[in-house]
C-alpha positions as CSV (number, residue, x, y, z in Angstrom):
1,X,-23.2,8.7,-7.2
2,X,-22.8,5.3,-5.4
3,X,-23.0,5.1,-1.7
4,X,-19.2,5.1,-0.7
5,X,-17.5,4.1,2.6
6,X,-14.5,6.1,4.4
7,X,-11.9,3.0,5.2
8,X,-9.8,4.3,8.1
9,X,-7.7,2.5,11.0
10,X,-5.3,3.6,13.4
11,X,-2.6,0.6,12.4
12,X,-1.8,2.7,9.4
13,X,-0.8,6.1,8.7
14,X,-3.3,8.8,9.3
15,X,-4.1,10.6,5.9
16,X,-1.1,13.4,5.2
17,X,-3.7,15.3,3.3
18,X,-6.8,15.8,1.6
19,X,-7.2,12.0,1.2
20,X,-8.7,9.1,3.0
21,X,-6.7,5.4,4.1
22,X,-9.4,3.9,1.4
23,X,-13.0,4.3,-0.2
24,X,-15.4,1.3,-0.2
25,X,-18.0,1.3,-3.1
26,X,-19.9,-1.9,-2.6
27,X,-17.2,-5.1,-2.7
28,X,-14.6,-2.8,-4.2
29,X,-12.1,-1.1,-2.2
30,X,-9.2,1.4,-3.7
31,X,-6.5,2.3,-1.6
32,X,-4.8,4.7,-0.9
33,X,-0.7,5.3,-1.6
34,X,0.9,4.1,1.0
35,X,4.5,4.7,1.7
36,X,6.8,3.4,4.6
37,X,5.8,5.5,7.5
38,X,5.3,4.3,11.1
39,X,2.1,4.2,12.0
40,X,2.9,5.4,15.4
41,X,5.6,7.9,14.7
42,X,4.5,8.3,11.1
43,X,8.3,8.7,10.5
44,X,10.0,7.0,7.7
45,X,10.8,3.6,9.0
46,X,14.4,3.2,7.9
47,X,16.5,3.6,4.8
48,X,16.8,0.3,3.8
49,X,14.8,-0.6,0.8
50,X,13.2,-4.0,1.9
51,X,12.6,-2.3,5.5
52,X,10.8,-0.2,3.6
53,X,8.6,-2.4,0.8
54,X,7.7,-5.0,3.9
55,X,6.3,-1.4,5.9
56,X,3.6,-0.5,2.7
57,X,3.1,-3.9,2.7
58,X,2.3,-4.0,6.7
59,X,0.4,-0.5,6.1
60,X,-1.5,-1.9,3.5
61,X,-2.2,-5.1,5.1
62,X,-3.8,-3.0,8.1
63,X,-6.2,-0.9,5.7
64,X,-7.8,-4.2,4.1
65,X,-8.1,-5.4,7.1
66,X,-9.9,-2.8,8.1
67,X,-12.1,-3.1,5.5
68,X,-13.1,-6.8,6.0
69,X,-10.4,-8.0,3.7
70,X,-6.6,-8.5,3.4
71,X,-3.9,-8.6,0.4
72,X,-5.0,-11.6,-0.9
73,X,-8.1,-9.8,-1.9
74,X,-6.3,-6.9,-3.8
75,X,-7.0,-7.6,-7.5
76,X,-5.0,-4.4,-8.7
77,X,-1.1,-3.3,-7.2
78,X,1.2,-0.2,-8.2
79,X,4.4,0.0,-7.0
80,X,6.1,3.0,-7.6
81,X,10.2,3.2,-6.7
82,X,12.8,6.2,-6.9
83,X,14.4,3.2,-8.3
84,X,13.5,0.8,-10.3
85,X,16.6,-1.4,-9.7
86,X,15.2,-2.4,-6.3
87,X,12.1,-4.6,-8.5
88,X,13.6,-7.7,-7.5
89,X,13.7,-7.1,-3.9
90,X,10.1,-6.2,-4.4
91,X,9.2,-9.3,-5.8
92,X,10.9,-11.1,-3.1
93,X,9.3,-9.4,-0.4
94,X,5.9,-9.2,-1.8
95,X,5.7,-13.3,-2.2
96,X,5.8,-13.5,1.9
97,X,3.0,-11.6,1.7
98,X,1.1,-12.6,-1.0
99,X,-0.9,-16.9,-1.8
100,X,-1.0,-17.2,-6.0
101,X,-2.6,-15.8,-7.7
102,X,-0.9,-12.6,-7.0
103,X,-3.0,-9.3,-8.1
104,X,-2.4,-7.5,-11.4
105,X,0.4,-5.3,-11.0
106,X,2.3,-2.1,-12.2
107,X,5.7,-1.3,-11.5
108,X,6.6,2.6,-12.0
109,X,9.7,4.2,-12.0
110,X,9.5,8.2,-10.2
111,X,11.9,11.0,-9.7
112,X,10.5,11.5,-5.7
113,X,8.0,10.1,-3.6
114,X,6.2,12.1,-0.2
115,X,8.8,12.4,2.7
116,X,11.4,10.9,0.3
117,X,10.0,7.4,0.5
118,X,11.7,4.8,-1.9
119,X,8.6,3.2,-2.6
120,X,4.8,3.8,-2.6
121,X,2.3,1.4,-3.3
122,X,-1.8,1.9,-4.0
123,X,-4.3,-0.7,-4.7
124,X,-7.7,-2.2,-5.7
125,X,-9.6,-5.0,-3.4
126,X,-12.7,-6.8,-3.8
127,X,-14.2,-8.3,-1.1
């Protein structure tokens, strides 16, 4: 087995169980889900949708970082929303935080998310 690297930081949520933020295997990193909790509170930021998709993003943000990257460096994005009608606020949210060329992504429609999150999002970086 490859030598592998616990990613953690204290800007995004602590793990909500047997899980860590990220692993690092070499120059690839693969992310955790995410959803839209305060890192602080680790409450559910709001109900709002794009509240919500710009916190993952924020969260997400904060684990590359921490492990010497940042989102332009994520090759691979799932997005998974309770509803998928909420895909173009998605992709208008996610191009403030994204330069071209964006990562490969997924889009997934689910019945729930943790804490009843609308959205969740997991990744793959190389750095």
């Amino acid at each position: 087995m490859p030598n592998k690297a616990v990613i953690e930081t204290a800007k995004a949520p602590r793990a909500i169980g047997t899980y860590s933020q990220a692993i690092k295997v070499h120059n690839t990193v693969y992310l955790s889900g995410q959803i839209p909790l305060d890192p602080d509170t680790m409450e559910i930021i709001s109900d709002d949708i794009s509240d919500q998709i710009a916190q993952v993003f924020d969260n997400l943000a904060a684990v590359c970082e921490a492990a010497g990257g940042n989102l332009n460096n994520l090759v691979k994005l799932n997005i998974f929303l309770t509803d998928l009608g909420h895909f173009a606020t998605v992709n208008e949210i996610m191009a403030n935080f994204f330069d071209q060329p964006y990562p490969a992504r997924a889009a997934i429609g689910v019945k729930s998310l943790p804490r009843n999150a609308l959205v969740e999002m997991d990744g793959v970086l190389v750095i």
